[in-house]
PAZAPA-4460 file (N, C-alpha, C; in steps of 0.05 Angstrom, whole numbers, plus 32768, in hexadecimal, padded with zeros to 4 digits):
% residues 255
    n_x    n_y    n_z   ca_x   ca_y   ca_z    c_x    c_y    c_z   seq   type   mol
   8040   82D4   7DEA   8026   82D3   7DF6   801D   82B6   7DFA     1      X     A
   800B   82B0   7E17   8005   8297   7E15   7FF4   8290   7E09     2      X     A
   7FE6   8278   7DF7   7FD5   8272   7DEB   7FBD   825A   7DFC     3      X     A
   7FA2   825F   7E02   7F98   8250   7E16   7F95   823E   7E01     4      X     A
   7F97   8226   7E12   7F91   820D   7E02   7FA7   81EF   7E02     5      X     A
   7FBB   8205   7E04   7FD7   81F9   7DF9   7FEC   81FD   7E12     6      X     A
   7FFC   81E6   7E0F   8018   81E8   7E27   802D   8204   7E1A     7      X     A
   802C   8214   7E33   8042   8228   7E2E   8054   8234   7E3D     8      X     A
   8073   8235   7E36   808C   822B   7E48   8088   8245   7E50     9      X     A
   8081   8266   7E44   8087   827C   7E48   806A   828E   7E3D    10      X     A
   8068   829D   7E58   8068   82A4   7E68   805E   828D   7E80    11      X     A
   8069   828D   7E96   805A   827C   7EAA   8040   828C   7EBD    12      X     A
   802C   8285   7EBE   801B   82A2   7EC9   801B   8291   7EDC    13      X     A
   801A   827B   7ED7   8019   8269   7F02   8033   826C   7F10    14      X     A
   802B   8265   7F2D   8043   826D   7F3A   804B   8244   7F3C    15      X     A
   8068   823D   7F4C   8069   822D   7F4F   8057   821C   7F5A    16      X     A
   8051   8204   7F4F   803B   81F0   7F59   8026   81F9   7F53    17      X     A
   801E   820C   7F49   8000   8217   7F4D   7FE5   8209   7F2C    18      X     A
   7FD8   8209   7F40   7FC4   81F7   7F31   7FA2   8210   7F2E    19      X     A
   7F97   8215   7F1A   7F84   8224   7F18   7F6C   8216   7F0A    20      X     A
   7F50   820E   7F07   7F42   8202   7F00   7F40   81E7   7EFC    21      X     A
   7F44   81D8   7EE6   7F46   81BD   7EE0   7F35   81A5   7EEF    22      X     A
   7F17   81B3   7EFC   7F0D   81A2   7F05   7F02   8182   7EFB    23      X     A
   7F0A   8176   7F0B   7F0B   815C   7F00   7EE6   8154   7F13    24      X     A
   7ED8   8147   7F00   7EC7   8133   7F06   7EB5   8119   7EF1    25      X     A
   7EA1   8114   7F08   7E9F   80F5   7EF7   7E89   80FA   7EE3    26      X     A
   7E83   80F1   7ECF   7E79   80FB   7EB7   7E6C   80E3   7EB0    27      X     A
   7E6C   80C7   7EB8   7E5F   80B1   7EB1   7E6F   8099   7EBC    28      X     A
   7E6D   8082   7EB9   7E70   806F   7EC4   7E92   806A   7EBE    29      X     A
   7E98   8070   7EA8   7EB2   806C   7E9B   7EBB   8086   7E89    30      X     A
   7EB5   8099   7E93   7EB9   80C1   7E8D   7EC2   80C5   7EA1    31      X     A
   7ED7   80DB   7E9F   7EDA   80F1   7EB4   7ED4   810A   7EA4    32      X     A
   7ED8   811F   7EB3   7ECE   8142   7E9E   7EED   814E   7EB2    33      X     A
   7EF5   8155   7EA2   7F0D   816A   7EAB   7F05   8186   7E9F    34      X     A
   7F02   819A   7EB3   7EFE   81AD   7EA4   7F18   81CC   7EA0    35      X     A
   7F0C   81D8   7E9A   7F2A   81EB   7E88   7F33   81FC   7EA3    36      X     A
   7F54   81FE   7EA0   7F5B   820B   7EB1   7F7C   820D   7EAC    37      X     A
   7F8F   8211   7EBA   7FA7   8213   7EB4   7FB7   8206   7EC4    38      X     A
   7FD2   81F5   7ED2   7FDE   81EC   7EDF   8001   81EF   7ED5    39      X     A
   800C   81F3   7EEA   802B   81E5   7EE1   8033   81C6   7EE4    40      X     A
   8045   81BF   7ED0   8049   81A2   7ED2   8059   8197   7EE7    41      X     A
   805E   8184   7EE9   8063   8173   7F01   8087   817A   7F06    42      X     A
   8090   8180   7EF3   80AB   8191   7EFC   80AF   81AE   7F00    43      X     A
   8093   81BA   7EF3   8091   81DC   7F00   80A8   81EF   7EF0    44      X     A
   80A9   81E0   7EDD   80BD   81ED   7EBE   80A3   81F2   7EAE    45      X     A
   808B   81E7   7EA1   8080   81F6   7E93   8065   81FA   7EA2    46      X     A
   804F   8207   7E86   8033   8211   7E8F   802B   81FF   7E7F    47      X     A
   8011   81E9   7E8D   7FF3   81E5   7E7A   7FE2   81EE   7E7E    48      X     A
   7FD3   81F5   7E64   7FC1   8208   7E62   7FA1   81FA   7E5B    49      X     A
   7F91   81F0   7E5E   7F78   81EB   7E58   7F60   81F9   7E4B    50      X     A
   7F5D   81FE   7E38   7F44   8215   7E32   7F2D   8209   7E38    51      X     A
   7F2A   81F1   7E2A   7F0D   81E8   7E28   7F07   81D5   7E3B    52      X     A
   7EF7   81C8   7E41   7EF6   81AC   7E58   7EF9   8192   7E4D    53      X     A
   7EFF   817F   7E4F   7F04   8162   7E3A   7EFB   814D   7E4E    54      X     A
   7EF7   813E   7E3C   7EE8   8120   7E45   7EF9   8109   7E4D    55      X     A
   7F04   80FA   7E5F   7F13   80E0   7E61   7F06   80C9   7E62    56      X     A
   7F0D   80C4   7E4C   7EFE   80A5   7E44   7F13   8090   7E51    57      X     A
   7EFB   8078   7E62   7F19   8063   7E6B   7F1A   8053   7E54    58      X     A
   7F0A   8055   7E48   7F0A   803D   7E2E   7F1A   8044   7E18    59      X     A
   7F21   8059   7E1E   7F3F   8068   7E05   7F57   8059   7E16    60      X     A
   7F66   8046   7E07   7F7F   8043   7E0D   7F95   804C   7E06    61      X     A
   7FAA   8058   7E11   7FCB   8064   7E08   7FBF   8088   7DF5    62      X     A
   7FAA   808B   7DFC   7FAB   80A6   7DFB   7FA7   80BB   7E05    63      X     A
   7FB5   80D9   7DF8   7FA4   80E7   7E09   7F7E   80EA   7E09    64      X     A
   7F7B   80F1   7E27   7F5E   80F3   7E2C   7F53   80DA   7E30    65      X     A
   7F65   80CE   7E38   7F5F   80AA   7E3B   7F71   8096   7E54    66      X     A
   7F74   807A   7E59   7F7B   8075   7E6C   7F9A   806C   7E63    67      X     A
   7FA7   806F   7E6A   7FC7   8065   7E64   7FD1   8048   7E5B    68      X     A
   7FC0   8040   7E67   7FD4   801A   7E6A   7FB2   800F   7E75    69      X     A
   7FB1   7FEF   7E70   7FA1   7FDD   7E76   7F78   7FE7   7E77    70      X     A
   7F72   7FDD   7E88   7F57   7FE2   7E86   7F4C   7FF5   7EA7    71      X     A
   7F31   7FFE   7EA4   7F28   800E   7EB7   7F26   7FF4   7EDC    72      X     A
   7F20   7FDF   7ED4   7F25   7FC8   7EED   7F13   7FD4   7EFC    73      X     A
   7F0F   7FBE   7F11   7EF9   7FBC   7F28   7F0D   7FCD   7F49    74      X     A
   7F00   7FDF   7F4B   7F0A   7FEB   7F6D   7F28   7FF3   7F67    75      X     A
   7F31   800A   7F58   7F47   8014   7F53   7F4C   8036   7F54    76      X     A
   7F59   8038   7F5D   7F68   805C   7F5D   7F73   8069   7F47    77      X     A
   7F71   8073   7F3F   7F74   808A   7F26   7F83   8098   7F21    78      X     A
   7FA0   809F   7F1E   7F9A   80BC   7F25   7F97   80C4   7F02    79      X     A
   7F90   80E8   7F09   7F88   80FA   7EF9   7F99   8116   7EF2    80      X     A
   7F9E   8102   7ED9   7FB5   811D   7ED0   7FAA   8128   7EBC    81      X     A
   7FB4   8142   7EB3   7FB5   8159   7E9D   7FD7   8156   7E96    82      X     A
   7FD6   8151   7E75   7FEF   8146   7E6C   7FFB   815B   7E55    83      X     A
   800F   8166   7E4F   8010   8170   7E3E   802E   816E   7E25    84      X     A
   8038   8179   7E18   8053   817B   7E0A   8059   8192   7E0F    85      X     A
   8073   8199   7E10   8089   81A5   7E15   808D   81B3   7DFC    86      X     A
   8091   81D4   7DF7   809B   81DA   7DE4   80B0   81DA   7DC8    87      X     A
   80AE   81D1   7DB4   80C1   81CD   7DB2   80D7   81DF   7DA5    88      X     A
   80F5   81E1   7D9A   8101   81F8   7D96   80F2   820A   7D79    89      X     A
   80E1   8203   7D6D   80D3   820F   7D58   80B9   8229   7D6B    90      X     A
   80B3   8226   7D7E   80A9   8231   7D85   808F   8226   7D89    91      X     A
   8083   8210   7D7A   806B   8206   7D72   8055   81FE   7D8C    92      X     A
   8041   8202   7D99   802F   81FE   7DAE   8030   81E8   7DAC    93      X     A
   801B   81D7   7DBD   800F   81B5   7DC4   7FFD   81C0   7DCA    94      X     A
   7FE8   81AA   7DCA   7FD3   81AE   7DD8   7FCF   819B   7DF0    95      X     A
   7FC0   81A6   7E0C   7FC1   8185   7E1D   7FA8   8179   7E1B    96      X     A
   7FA5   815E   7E31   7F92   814E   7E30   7F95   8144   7E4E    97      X     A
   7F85   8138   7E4F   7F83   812E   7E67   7F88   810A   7E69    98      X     A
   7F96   80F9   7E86   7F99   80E2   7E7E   7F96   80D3   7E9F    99      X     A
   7F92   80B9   7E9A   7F83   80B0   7EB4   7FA5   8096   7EB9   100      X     A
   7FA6   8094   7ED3   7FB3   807F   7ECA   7FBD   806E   7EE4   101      X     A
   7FC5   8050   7EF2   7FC0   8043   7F0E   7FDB   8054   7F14   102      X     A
   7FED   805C   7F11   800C   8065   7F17   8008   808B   7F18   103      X     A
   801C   8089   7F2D   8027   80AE   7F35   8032   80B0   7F1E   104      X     A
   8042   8099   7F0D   8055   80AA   7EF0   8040   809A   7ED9   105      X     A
   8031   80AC   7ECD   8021   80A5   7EB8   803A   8093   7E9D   106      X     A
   802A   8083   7E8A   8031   807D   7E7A   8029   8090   7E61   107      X     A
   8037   80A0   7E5E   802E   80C1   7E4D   802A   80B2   7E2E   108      X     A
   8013   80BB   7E1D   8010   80BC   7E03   8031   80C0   7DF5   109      X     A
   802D   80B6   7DD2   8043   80BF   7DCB   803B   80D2   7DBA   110      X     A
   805E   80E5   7DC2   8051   8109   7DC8   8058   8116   7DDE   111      X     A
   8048   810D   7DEB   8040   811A   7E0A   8058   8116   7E22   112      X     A
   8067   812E   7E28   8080   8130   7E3C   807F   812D   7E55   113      X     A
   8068   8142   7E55   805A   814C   7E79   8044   8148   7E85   114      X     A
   8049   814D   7E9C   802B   813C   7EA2   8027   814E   7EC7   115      X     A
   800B   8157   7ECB   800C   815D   7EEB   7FF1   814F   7EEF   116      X     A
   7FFA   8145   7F05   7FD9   8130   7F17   7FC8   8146   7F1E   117      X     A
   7FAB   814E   7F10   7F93   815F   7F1D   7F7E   8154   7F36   118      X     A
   7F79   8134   7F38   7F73   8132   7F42   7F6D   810C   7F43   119      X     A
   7F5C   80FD   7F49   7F4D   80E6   7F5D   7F3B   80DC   7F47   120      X     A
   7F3A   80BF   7F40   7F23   80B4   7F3C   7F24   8094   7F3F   121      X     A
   7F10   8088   7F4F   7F07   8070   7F4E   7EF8   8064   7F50   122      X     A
   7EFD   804F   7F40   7EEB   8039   7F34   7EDF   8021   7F4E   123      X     A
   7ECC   801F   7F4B   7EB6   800E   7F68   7EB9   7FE6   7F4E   124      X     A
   7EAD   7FD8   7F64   7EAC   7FBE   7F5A   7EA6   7FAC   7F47   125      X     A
   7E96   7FC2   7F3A   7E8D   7FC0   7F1E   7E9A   7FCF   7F03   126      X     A
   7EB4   7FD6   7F09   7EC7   7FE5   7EF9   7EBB   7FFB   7EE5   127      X     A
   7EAA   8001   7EF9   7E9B   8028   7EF3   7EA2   8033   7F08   128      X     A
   7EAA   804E   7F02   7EAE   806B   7F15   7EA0   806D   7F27   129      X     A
   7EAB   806F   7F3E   7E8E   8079   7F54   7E94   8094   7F4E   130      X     A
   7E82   809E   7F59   7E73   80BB   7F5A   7E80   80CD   7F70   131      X     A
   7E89   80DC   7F6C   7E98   80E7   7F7F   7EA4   8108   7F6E   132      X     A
   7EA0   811B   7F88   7EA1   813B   7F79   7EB5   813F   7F8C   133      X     A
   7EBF   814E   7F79   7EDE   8165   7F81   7ED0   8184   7F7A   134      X     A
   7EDD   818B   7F9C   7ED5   81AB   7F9C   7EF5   81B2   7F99   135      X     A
   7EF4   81DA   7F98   7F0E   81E8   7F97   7F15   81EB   7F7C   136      X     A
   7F23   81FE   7F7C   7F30   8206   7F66   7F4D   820F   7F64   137      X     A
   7F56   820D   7F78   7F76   8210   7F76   7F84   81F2   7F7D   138      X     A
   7F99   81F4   7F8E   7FAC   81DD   7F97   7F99   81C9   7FAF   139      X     A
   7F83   81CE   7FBD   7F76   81BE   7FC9   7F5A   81BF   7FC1   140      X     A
   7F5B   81A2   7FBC   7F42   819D   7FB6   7F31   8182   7FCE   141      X     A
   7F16   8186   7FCA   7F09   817C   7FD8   7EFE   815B   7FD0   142      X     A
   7EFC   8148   7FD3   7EE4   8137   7FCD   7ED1   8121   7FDD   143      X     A
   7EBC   8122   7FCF   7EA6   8115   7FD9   7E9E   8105   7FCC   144      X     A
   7E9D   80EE   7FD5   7E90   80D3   7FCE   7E67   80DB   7FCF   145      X     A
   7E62   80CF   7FBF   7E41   80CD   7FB6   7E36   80B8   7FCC   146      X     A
   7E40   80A1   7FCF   7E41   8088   7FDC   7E54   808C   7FEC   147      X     A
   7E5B   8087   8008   7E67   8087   8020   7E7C   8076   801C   148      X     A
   7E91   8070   8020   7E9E   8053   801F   7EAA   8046   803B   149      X     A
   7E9E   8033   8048   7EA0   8022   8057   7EC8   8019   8060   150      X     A
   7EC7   8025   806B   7EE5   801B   807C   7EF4   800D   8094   151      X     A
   7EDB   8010   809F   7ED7   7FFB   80C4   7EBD   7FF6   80C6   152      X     A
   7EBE   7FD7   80C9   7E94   7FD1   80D7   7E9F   7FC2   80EB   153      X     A
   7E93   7FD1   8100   7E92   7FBA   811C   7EA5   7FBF   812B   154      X     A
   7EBA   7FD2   812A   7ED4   7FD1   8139   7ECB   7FDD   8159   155      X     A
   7EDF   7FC9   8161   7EE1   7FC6   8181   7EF7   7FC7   8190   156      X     A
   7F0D   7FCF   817C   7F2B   7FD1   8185   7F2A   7FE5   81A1   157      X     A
   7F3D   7FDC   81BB   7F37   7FE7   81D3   7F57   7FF7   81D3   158      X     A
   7F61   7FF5   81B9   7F82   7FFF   81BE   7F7F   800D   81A0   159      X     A
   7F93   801A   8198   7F93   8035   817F   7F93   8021   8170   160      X     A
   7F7F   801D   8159   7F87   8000   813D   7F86   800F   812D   161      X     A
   7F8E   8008   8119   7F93   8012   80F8   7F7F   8013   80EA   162      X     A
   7F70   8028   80DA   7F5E   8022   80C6   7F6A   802C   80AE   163      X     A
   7F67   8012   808E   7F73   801A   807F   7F5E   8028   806F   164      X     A
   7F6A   803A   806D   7F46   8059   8057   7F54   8052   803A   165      X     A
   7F61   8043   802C   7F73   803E   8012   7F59   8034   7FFE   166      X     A
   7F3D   8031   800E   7F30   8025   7FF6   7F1E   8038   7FF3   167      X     A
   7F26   8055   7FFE   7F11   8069   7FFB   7F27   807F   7FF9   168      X     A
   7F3F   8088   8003   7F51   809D   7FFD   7F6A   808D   7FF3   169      X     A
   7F70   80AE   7FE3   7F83   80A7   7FCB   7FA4   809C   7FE8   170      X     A
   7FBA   809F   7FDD   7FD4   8093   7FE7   7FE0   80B4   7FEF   171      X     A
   7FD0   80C2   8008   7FE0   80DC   8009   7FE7   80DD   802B   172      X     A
   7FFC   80E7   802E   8004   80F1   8047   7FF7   8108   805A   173      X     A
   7FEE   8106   806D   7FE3   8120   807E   7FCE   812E   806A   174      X     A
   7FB2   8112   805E   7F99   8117   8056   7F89   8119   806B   175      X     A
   7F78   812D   8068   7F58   8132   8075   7F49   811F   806A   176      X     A
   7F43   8118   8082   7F33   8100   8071   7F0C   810A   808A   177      X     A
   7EFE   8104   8073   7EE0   8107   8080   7ED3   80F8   8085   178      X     A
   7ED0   80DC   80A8   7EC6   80D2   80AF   7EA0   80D6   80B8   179      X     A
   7E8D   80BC   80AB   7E7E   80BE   80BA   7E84   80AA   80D4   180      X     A
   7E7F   80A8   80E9   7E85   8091   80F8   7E61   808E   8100   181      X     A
   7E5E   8074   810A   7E45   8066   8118   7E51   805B   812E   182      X     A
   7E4C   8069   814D   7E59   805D   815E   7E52   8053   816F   183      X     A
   7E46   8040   8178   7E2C   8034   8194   7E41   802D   81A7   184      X     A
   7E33   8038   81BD   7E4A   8036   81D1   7E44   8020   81EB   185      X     A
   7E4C   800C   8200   7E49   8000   8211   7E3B   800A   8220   186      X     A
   7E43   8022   822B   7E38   8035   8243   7E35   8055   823E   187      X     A
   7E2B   805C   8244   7E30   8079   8247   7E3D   808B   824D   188      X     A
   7E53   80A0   8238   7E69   80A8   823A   7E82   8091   822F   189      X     A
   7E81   807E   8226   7E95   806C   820E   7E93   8086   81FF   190      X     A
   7EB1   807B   81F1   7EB6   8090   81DC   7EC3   807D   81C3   191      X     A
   7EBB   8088   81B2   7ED3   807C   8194   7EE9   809A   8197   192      X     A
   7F04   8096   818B   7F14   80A8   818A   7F2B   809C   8170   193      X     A
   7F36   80C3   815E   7F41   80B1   8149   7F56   80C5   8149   194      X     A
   7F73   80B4   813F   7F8D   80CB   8139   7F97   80BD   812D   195      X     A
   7FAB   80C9   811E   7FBF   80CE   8108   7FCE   80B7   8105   196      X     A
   7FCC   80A1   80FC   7FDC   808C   80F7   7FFB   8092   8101   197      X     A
   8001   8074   8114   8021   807D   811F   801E   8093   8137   198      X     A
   800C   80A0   813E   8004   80AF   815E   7FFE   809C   8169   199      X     A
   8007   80AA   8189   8006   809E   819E   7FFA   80AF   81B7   200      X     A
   7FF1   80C0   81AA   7FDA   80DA   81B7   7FBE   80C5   81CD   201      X     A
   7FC4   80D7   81E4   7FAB   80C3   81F5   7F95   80DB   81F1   202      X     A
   7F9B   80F1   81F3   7F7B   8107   81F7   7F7D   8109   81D3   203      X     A
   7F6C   80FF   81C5   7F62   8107   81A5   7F41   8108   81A4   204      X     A
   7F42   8110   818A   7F23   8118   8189   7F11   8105   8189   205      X     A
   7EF8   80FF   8188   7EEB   80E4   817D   7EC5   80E9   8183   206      X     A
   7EBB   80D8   8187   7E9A   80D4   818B   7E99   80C5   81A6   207      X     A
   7E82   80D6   81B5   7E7A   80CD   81CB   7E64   80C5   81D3   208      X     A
   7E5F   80AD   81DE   7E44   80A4   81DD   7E32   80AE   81F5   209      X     A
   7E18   80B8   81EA   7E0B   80C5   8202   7DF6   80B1   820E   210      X     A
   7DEE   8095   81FF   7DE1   8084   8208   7DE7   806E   820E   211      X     A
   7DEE   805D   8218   7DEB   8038   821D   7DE7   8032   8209   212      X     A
   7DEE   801D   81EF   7DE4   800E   81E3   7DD6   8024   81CD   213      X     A
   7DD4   803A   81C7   7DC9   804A   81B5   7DE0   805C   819D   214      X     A
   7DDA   8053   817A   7DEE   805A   8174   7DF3   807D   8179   215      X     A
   7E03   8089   8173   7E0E   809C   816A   7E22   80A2   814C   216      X     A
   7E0C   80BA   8141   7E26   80C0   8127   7E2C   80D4   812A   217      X     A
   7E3D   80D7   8113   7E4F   80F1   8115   7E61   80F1   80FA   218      X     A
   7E60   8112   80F5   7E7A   8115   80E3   7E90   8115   80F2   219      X     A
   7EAF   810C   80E4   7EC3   8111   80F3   7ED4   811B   80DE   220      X     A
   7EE7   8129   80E5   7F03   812D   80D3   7F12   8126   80E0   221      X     A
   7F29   8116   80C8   7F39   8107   80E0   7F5C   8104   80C9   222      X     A
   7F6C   8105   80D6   7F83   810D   80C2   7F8C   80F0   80C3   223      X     A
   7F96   80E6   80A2   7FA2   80C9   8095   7FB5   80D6   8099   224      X     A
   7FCC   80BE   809A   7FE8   80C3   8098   7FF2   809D   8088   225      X     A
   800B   80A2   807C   8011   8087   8067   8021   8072   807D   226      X     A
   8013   8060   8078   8021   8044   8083   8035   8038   806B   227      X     A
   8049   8049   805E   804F   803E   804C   804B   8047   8037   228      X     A
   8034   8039   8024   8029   8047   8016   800E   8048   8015   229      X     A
   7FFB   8041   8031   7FE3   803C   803C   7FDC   8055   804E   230      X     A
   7FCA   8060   8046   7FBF   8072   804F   7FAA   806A   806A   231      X     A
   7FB2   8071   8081   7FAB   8062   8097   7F9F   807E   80AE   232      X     A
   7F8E   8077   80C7   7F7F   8089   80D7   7F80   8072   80EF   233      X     A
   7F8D   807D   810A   7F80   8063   8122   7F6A   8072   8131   234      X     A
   7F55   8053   813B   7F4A   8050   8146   7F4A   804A   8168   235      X     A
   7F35   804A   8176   7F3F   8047   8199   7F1A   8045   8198   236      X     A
   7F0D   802E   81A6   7EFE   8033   81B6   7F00   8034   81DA   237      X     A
   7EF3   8047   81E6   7EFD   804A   81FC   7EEA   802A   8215   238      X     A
   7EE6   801C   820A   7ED7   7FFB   821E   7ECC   7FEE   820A   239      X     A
   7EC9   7FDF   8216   7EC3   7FBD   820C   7EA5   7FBC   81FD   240      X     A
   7E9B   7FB6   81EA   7E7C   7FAE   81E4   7E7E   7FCB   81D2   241      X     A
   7E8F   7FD7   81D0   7E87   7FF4   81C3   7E89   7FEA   8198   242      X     A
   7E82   7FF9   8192   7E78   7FF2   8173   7E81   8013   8164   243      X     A
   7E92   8002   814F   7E9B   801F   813E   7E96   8015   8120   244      X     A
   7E8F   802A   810B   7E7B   8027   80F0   7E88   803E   80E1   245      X     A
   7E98   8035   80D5   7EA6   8057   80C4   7EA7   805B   80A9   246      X     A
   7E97   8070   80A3   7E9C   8070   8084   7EAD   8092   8070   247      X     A
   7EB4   8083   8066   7ECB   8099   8057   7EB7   80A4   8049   248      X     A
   7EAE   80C7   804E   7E9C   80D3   8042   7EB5   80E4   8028   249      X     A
   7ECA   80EB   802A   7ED7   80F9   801C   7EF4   80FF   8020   250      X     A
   7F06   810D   801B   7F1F   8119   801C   7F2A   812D   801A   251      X     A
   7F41   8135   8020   7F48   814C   8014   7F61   814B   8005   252      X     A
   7F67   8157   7FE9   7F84   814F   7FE0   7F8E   8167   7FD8   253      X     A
   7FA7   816A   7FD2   7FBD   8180   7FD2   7FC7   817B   7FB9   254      X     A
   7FC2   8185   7FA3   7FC1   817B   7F84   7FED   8191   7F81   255      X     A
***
C-alpha cells in the first residue's frame, strides 16, 4: 500500500511524467509554499508523494525545504523541485521536501536521490521573490507576474529583431509567453508584428494602429523559442517613427 507523505517505488498510481497538485507559490519575500500533491521523479522509476504543504526557506542552506548551494542573489531563476529518497531494500519509506536551486541538476541534501522540477521562482533586484502565481494542476501550469516585467522600451526595428524574455521567462523551448505590448504608430494602419524566434514568416500576428501618433495596447500571445539557451520572441515594426513597449505579463510551462 502506498503511504501519503512518503516516496513510494510500488504501487505507481501516476502514469509516466505525470504530475498532480504540488502547487508552488510565493509565501513572502524569501518563502515559497509548495503544496501537497503527488509526482513521478525525474527518471519516471519512482512515485513522490506529498501529504501536507511545506515551506522553502532560501535562508536554509544544503537542505531539504531549503536552497541547495550559495545565497538567494539579486534578479535570478529558480528552479523548483520536490525531492525525495528512493526505497531502500528493507522496505523502509522517506519522506520528501521540497528544494530551490540556480541549476536543472539540483545539488540534493545528504540522503536525498531524486528529485522532479514543479515549478519557477524569481528573485527581482533586491534579492526578494517577486510575486508571481501559478495556475493548473497537472503537467501545465500557468504564471503570472504581480508586476509586469519590461522586455523592449522604444523599439523601432523595421526588420524581425530579437527580444530576449530570459529576464522574465524561465530557459524553455516552444513557451507561451503573455505579451502586454504599447504600440504608437507613425500613421494609421502601422502595425507591430511578432514570431517565433529563427522565423522568417512575412503574414504573423501583431497590433495595429488605428491612430497617427496615438498609443495602442494590447494583450498578445506570442510563442519563445531558445537561442541557445535564451529564450527569445522577434519583433517587426511595419515604418519608420513607429514605437514598441512590451511587457512579459506571464508564461506557460510544461512541468
Amino acid at each position: 500500500m502506498a503511504v501519503a507523505g512518503t516516496n513510494n517505488q510500488i504501487p505507481l498510481r501516476l502514469g509516466q511524467n505525470d504530475v498532480n497538485g504540488l502547487a508552488v507559490s510565493v509565501a513572502s519575500t524569501t518563502t515559497l509554499g509548495v503544496a501537497a500533491g503527488q509526482t513521478r521523479d525525474s527518471t519516471n522509476v519512482n512515485q513522490m508523494d506529498l501529504a501536507t504543504a511545506v515551506v522553502i526557506n532560501f535562508a536554509n542552506i544544503g537542505v531539504v525545504n531549503g536552497l541547495d548551494t550559495g545565497a538567494i542573489g539579486a534578479s535570478k531563476l529558480f528552479f523548483v523541485f520536490l525531492i525525495g529518497v528512493s526505497l531502500d531494500p528493507s522496505g523502509e519509506v522517506h519522506p520528501v521536501g521540497g528544494l530551490v536551486s540556480l541549476s536543472a541538476s539540483p545539488l540534493l541534501p545528504p540522503g536525498y536521490d531524486q528529485y522532479r522540477r514543479i515549478g519557477w521562482a524569481r528573485s527581482g533586484a533586491g534579492s526578494t521573490l517577486l510575486t508571481m502565481y501559478q495556475s493548473g494542476n497537472g503537467n501545465v501550469r500557468k504564471y503570472s507576474y504581480d508586476t509586469m516585467i519590461s522586455v523592449l522600451t522604444s523599439g523601432t526595428s523595421q526588420t524581425l529583431a530579437a527580444i530576449d524574455v530570459s529576464t522574465a521567462c524561465p530557459p524553455l523551448n516552444n513557451m507561451n509567453v503573455n505579451f502586454f505590448v504599447e504600440f504608437t504608430p507613425a500613421t494609421a494602419g502601422d502595425t507591430v508584428k511578432f514570431a517565433p524566434f529563427g522565423s522568417t514568416a512575412t503574414v504573423i500576428p501583431g497590433v495595429s494602429g488605428a491612430v497617427a501618433a496615438i498609443k495602442q495596447s494590447m494583450q498578445v500571445p506570442v510563442l519563445a523559442k531558445l537561442d541557445t539557451a535564451t529564450p527569445k520572441v522577434l519583433y517587426i515594426n511595419s515604418a519608420a517613427s513607429c514605437d514598441s513597449d512590451i511587457w512579459v505579463q506571464g508564461f506557460e510551462d510544461v512541468i
